[in-house]
C-alpha positions as CSV (number, residue, x, y, z in Angstrom):
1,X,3.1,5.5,-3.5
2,X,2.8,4.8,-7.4
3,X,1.0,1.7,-8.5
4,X,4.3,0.3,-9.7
5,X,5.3,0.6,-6.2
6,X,4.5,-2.6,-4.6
7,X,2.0,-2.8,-1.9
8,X,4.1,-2.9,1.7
9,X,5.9,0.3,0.3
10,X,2.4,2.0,1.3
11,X,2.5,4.2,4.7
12,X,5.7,3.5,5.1
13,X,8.3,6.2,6.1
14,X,11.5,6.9,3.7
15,X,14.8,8.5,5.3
16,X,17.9,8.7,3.6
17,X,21.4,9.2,4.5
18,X,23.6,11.7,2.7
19,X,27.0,9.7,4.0
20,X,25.6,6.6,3.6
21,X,24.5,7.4,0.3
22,X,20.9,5.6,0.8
23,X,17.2,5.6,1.2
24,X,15.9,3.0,3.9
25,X,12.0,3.0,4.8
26,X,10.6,2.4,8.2
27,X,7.7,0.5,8.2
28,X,4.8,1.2,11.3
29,X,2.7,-2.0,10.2
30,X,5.5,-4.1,10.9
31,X,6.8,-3.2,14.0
32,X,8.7,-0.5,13.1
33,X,11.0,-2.6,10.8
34,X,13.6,-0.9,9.1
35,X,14.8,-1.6,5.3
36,X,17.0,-1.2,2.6
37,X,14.8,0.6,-0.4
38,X,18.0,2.1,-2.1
39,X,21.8,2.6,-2.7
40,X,24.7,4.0,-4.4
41,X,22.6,7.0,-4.5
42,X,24.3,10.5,-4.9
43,X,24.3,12.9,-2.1
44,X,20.3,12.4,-1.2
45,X,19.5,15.3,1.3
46,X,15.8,15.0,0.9
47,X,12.5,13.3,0.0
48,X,9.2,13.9,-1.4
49,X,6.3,12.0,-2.4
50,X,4.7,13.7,-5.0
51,X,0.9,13.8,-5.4
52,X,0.3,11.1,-8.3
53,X,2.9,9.2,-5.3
54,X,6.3,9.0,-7.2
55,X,9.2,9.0,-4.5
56,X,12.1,12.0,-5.4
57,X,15.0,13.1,-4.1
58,X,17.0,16.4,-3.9
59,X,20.9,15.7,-5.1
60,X,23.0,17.5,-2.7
61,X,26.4,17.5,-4.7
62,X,24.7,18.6,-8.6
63,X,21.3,20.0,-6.7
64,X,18.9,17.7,-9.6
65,X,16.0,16.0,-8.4
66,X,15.9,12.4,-9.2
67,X,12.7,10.2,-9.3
68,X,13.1,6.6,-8.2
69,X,11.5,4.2,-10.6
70,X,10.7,0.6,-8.8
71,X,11.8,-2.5,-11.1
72,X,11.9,-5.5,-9.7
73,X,12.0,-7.7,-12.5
74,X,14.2,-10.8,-12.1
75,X,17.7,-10.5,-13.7
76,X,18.1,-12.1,-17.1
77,X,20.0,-14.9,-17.9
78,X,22.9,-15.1,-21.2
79,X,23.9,-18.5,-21.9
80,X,27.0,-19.1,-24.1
81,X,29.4,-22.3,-25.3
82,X,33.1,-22.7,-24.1
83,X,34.4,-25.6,-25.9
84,X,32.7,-28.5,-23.6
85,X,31.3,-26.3,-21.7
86,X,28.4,-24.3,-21.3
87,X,28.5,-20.6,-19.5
88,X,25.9,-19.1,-18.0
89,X,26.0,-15.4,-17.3
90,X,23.7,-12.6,-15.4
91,X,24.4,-9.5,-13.8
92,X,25.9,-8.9,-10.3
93,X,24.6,-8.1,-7.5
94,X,21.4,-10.7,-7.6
95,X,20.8,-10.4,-4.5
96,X,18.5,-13.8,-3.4
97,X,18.6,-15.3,-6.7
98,X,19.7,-19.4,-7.3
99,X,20.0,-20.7,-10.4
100,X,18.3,-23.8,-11.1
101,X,18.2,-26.7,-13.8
102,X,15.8,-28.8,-15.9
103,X,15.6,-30.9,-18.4
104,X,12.3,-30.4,-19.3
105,X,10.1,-27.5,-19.4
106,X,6.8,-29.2,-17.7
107,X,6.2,-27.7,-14.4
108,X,6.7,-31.6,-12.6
109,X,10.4,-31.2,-14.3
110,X,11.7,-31.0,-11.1
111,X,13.8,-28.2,-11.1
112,X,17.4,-28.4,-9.2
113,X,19.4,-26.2,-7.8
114,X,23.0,-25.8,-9.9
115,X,25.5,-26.7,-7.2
116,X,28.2,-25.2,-9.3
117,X,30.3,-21.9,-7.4
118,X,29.3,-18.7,-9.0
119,X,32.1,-16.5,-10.4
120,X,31.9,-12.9,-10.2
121,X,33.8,-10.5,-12.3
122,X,33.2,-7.3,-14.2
123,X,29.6,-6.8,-13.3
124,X,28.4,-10.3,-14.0
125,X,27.5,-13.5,-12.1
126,X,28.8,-16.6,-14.0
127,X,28.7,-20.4,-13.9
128,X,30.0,-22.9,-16.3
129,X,28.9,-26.3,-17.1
130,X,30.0,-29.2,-18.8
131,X,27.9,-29.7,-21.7
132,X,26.5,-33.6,-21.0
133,X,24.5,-34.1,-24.6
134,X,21.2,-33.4,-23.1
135,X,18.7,-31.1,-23.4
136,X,18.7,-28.5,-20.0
137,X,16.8,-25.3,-19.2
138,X,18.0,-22.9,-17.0
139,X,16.0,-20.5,-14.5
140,X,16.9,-17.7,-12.1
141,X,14.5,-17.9,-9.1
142,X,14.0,-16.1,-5.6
């Protein structure tokens, strides 16, 4: 695989699933562990790794050839008054992402998790919070 291709995704084997509309890998190192690698794809019928190690796949409904590009960067975060309230906003899905608070940036801040529910509509992950008349930071972590 690709240097921007993390590190377990080396010797692993990819399938995919035209129905199923994804690409799993299989991995031998870990006792043949299967994975999610991706979804929502459009009718993937086969797989290549090419020789620089880019991972492609053949488009059964339109016939293209699509490369997958790895990003894994964490999702970022819009933050936006409501009256006495604060609104923070990131896209959905975040799979394995909490949002925490601070209310200072030093790394002995102590960061807490916010224990408010998350709202999801139209694509994005929200939370709202009553503006208290302090200074808070706000993180998405794993």
């Amino acid at each position: 695989m690709a240097a921007q291709y993390p590190a377990e995704y080396r010797g692993v084997y990819f399938f995919a699933d035209l129905c199923g509309l994804w690409i799993r890998c299989l991995d031998p190192k870990n006792h043949n562990a299967v994975s999610d690698f991706a979804s929502n794809l459009a009718g993937p019928i086969d797989l290549k790794v090419s020789a620089e190690g880019r991972l492609y796949y053949l488009n059964r409904n339109t016939g293209a050839v699509w490369m997958i590009d790895y990003t894994n960067a964490p999702p970022a975060l819009g933050v936006g008054r409501e009256g006495l309230a604060v609104s923070i906003v990131w896209p959905a899905p975040s799979a394995g992402y909490r949002l925490q608070t601070a209310t200072t940036l030093r790394p002995e801040s102590g960061w807490a998790n916010v224990p408010r529910p998350v709202l999801s509509t139209n694509g994005q992950n929200r939370v709202s919070i009553l503006a208290e008349g302090f200074t808070q930071f706000f993180r998405l972590v794993k």
